[in-house]
C-alpha positions in Angstrom: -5.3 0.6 -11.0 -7.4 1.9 -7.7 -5.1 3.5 -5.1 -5.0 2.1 -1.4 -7.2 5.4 -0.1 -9.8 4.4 -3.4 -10.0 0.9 -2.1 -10.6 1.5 1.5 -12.9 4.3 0.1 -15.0 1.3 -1.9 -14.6 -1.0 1.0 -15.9 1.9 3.6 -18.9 2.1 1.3 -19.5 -1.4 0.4 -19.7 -2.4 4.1 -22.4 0.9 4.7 -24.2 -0.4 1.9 -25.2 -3.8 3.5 -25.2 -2.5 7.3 -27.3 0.4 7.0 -29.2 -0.6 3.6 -32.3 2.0 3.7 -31.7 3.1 7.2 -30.9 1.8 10.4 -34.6 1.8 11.7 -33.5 0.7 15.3 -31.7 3.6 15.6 -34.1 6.2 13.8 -37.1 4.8 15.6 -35.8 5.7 19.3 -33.3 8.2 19.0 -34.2 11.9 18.2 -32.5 13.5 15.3 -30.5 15.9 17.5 -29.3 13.9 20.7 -25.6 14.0 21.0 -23.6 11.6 22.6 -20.8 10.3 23.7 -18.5 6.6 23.2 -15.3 5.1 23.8 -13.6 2.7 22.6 -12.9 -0.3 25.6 -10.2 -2.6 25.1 -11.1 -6.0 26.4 -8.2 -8.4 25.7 -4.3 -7.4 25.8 -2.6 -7.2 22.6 -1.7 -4.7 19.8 -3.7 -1.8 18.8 -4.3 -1.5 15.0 -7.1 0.0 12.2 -7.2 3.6 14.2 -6.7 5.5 10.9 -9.5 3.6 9.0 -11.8 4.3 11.7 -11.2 7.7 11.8 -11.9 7.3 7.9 -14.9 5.5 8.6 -16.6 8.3 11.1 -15.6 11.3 8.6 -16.9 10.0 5.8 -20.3 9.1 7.5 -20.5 12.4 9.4 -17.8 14.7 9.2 -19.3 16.6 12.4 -18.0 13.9 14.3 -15.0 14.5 16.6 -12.5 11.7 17.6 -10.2 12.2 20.9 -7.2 9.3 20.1 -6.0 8.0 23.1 -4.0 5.2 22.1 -2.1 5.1 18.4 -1.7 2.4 15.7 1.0 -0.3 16.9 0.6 0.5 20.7 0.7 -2.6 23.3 -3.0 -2.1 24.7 -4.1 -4.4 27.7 -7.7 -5.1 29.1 -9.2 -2.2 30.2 -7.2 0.6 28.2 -9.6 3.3 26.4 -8.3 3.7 22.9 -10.3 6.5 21.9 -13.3 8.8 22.4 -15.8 9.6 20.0 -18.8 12.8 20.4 -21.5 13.6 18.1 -25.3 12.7 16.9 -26.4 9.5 18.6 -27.3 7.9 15.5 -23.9 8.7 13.9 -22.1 6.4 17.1 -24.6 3.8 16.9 -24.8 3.3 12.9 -20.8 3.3 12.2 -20.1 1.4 15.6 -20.2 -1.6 14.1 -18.3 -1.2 10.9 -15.5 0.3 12.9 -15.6 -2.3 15.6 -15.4 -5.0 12.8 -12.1 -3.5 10.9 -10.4 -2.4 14.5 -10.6 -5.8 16.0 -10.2 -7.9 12.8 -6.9 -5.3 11.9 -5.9 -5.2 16.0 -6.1 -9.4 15.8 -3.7 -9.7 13.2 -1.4 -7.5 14.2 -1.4 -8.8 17.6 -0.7 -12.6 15.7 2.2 -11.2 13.8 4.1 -9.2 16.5 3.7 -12.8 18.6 5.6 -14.4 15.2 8.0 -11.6 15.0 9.3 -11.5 18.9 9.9 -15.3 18.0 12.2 -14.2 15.3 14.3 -11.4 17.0 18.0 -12.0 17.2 17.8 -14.4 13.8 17.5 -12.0 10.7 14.6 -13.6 9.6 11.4 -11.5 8.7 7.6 -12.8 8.3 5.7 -12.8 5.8 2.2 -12.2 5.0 0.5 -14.0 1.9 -2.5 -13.2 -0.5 -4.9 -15.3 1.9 -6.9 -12.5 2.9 -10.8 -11.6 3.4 -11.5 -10.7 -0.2 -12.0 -6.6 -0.1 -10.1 -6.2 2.7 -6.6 -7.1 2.1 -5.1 -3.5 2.1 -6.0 -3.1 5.6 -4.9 -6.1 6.6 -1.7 -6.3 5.0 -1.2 -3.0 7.1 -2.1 -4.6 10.5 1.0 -6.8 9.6 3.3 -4.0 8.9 1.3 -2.7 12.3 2.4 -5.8 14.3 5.8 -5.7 13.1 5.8 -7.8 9.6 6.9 -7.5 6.3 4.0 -6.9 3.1 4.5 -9.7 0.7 3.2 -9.1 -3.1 0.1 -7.2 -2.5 -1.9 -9.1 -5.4 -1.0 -10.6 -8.8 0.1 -7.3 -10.3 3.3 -5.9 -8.6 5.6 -9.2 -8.2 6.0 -12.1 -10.5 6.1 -15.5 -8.1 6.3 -19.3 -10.3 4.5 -21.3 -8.3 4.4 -25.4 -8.3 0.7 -24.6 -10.7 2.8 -22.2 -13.1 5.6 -24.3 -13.0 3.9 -27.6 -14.3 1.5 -25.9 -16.8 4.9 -23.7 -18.6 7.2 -27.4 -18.8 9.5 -27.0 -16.2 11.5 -24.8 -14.2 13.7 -23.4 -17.3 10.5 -22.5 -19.3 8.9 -21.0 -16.8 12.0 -18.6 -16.0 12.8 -17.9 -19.8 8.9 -17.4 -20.9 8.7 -14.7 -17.6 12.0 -12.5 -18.7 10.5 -12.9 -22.2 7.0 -11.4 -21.1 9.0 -8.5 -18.7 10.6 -7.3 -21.5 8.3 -7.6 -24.4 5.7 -6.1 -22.0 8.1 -3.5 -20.8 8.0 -4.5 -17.0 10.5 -4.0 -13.9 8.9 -6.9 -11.5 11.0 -9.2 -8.9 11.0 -13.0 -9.5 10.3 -15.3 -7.3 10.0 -19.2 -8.0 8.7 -21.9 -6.0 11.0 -25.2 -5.6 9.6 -28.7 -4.2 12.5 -30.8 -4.4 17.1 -30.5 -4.6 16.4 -31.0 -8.1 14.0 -28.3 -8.5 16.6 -26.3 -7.1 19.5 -27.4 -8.4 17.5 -26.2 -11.7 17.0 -22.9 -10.5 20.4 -22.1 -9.6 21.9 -23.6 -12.5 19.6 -21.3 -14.7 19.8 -18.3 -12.9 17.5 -15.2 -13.3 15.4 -15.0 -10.5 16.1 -12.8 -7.3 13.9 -15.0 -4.9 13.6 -19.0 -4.1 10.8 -20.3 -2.2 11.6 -23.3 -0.5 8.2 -25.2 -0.5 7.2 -28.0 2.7 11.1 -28.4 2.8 11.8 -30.1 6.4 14.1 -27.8 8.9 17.2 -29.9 7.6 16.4 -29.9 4.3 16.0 -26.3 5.0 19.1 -25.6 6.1 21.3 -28.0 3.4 19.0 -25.7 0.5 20.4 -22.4 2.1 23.6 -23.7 1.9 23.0 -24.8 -2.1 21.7 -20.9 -2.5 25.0 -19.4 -0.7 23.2 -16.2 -0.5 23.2 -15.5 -4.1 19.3 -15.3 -3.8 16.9 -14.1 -1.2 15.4 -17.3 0.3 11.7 -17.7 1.9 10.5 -21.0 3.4 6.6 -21.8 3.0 4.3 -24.2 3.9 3.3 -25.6 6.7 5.6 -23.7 9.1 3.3 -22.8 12.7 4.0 -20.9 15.8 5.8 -23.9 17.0 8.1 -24.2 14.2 9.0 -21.3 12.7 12.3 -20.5 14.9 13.4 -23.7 14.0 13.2 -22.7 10.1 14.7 -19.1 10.8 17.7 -20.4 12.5 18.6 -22.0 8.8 19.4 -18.8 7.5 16.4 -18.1 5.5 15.9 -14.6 4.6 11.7 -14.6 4.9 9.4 -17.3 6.1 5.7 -16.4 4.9 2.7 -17.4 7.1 -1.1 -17.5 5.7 -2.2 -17.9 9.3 -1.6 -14.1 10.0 -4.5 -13.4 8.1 -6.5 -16.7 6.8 -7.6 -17.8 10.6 -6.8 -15.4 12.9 -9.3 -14.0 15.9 -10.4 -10.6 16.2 -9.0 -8.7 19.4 -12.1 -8.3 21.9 -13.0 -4.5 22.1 -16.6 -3.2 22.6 -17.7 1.0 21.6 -19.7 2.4 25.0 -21.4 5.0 25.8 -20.1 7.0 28.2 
């Protein structure tokens, strides 16, 4: 399996690869092979400043002569107007990575700016948010970190380092009971140490789950905040709880006071907006 710094290494020159393609020609055409320059990084809309390591990443591995004066860190509370950093070499190194770096630091800066706005909603309840595995394809290391950035918790990273029995897996194994005993009989022929997690869509779902035991989370599926809060009482604590489905900006205090333990939220990183920042010469 790749590492996180492999995968951002692939991403880093997957994205080069269909920027630059045989040469940025705008750039080569106009500006002489030793100008040096100068640009910084302008903040343009308030929110939280995340994706400062990768771009540092992103101008070393494009042109290690490049220097980078960081202003502002990972997780800091930037506001219109702020300078985040400033960058000095070759011309054409500035204006052939600006764009790569301006698309991962605002995508990464949006979503961490969405999750701290989920996580001040939770403070004083327990309850932690979630990310899920709705993610730009090739990019879901970095943004799983903007949500650790903004303040939220890293659900399973893919389909290899958590075992979660959703509705799909449920139906297709026979039922709640197969599903459980067919996944403890995998873990151990297969020698594996993974958490369980199972979906639930109804009291008798869960009723099943608790009666049969061997998981060490419950996903409470489009459960209403009642039914929320009658299912946490049903679990007593003797499994982690997350709530799914459904749940918005609007609604997802509501849920936390219930007593869930997690509350997972595909918005964070299936629709958010990019945080406005532009790369200047200066």
């Amino acid at each position: 399996m790749l590492s996180v710094d492999e995968l951002v290494d692939r991403l880093i020159d997957l994205s080069f690869a269909e920027d630059i393609g045989d040469g940025d020609h705008t750039t080569l055409c106009c500006i002489p092979e030793d100008a040096m320059g100068k640009s910084h990084l302008l903040i343009k809309e308030d929110g939280i400043l995340a994706g400062v390591e990768i771009a540092k990443e992103v101008f070393r591995r494009f042109d290690p002569t490049m220097k980078v004066e960081v202003l502002m860190q990972d997780g800091a509370r930037v506001k219109k107007g702020d300078i985040a950093m400033i960058v000095t070499g070759k011309v054409r190194s500035l204006l052939q990575t600006e764009r790569l770096m301006l698309n991962i630091m605002q995508r990464m800066s949006g979503i961490a700016t969405m999750t701290n706005r989920y996580v001040k909603l939770l403070e004083g309840t327990g309850t932690r948010v979630l990310d899920t595995r709705k993610t730009t394809p090739g990019m879901r290391m970095l943004e799983k970190q903007a949500v650790k950035i903004g303040g939220g918790c890293n659900h399973r990273i893919g389909l290899f380092d958590m075992i979660l029995l959703k509705d799909n897996h449920v139906d297709f194994a026979g039922g709640i009971v197969n599903a459980i005993d067919r996944c403890h009989a995998y873990l151990a022929e297969k020698g594996l140490d993974l958490k369980i997690e199972i979906e639930v869509r109804s009291f008798d779902e869960l009723q099943q789950v608790l009666d049969r035991g061997g998981v060490d989370r419950i996903m409470l599926d489009n459960f209403s905040v009642p039914d929320t809060k009658k299912a946490v009482e049903m679990i007593n604590h003797r499994f982690e709880t997350e709530s799914s489905g459904g749940i918005t900006f609007e609604t997802i205090r509501a849920y936390a006071e219930q007593g869930v333990d997690f509350i997972s939220v595909g918005a964070l990183t299936h629709s958010v907006k990019g945080l406005d920042m532009s790369f200047k010469a200066c």
